[in-house]
C-alpha positions as CSV (number, residue, x, y, z in Angstrom):
1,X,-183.6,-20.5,23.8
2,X,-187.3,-20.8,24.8
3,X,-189.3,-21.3,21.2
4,X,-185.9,-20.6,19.6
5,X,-184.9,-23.1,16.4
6,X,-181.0,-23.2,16.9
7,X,-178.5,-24.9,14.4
8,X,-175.8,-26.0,16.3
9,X,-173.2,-25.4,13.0
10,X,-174.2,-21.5,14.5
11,X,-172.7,-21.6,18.1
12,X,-169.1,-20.6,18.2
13,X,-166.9,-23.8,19.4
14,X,-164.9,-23.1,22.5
15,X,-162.0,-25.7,23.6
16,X,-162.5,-25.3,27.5
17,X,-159.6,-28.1,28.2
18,X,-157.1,-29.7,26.0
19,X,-159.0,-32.2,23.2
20,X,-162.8,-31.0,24.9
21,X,-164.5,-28.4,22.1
22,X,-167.4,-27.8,23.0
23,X,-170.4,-25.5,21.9
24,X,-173.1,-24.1,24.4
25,X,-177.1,-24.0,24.8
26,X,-178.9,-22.6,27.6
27,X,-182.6,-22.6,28.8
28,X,-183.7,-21.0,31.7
29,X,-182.8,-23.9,33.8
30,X,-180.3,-25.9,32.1
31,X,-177.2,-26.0,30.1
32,X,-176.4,-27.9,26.7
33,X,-172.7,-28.8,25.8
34,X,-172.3,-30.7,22.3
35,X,-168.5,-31.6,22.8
36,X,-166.1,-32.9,19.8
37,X,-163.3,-34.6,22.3
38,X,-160.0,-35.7,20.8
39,X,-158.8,-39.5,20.8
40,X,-156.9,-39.0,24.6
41,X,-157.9,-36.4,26.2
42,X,-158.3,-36.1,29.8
43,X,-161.1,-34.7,31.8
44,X,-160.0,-34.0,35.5
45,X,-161.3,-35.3,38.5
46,X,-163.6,-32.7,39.8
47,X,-167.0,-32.4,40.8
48,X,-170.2,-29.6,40.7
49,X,-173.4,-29.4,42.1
50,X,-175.1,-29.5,38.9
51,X,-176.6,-32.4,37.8
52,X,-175.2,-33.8,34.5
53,X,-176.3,-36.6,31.8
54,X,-173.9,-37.6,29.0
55,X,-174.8,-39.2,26.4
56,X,-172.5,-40.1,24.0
57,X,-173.5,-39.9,20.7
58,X,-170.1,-41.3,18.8
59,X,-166.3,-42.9,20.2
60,X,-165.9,-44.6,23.7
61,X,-165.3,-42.9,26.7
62,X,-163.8,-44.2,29.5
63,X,-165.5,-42.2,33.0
64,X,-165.3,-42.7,36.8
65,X,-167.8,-41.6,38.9
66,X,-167.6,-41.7,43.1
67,X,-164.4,-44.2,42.1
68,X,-166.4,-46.7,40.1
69,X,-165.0,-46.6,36.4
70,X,-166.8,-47.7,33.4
71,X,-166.1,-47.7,29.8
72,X,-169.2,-45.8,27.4
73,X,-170.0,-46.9,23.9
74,X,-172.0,-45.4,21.3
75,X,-175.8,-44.7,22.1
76,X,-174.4,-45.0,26.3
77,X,-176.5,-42.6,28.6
78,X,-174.6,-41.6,31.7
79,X,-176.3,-39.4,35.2
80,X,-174.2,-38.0,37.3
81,X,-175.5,-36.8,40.6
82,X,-174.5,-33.1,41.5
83,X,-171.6,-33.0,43.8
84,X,-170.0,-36.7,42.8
85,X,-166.8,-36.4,41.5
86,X,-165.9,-37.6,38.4
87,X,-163.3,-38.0,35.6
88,X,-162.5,-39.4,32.5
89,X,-160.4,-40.2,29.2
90,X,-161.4,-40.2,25.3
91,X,-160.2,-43.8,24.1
92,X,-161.6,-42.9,20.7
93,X,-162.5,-39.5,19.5
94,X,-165.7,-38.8,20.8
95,X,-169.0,-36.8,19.7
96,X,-170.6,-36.3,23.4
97,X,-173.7,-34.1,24.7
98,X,-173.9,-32.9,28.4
99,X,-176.8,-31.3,29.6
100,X,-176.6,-29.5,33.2
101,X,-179.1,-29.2,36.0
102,X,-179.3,-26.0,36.6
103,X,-177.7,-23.5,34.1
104,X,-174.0,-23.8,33.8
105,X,-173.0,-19.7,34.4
106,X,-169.2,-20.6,33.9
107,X,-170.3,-22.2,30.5
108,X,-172.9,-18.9,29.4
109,X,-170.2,-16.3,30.7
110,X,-167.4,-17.8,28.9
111,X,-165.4,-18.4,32.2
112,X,-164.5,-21.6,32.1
113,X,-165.4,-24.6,34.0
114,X,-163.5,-22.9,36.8
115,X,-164.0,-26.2,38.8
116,X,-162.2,-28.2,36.1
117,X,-159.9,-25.4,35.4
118,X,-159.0,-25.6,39.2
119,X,-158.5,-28.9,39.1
120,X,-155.5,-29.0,36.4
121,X,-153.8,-26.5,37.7
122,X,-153.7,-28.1,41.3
């Protein structure tokens, strides 16, 4: 990505859980997801050691971190501390972006989250 012009209409959307379609960027150190999340859908309680902003762009999003919940709005900017868990539910549909601290290698290698995908089958 370094010096790179990228359209995001030319990354490949990938639904990683039910309702969360997200498509990835990556820098040396960090990871961008643009996510298009469905009206409803659930994001597990899980947690990572990367550290992770949302800001969400579009919708309301309601998100507990360390057990304190909050509901985001439009133009809402959200920082997550690596290794807090965290969950959450779309109220509306939702246009978010997530950027990771470091690199997200589950997201570049296709995998997964495995941590979230861990956590809904547990």
């Amino acid at each position: 990505m370094p010096g790179k012009l990228t359209d995001w209409s030319n990354i490949t959307p990938r639904e990683v859980i039910p309702g969360f379609v997200g498509r990835f960027l990556h820098s040396d150190t960090m990871t961008f997801a643009l996510w298009e999340i469905s009206a409803g859908a659930v994001l597990p309680d899980h947690a990572h050691p990367h550290e992770q902003v949302v800001h969400l762009y579009e919708g309301e999003f309601e998100m507990t971190v360390d057990g304190k919940t909050s509901v985001a709005k439009s133009g809402a900017v959200l920082a997550i501390p690596g290794n807090a868990r965290h969950s959450g539910r779309a109220i509306t549909d939702c246009r978010v972006m997530d950027v990771f601290y470091p690199v997200r290698e589950d997201y570049r290698d296709g995998t997964g989250p495995t941590v979230i995908g861990d956590a809904m089958k547990g």
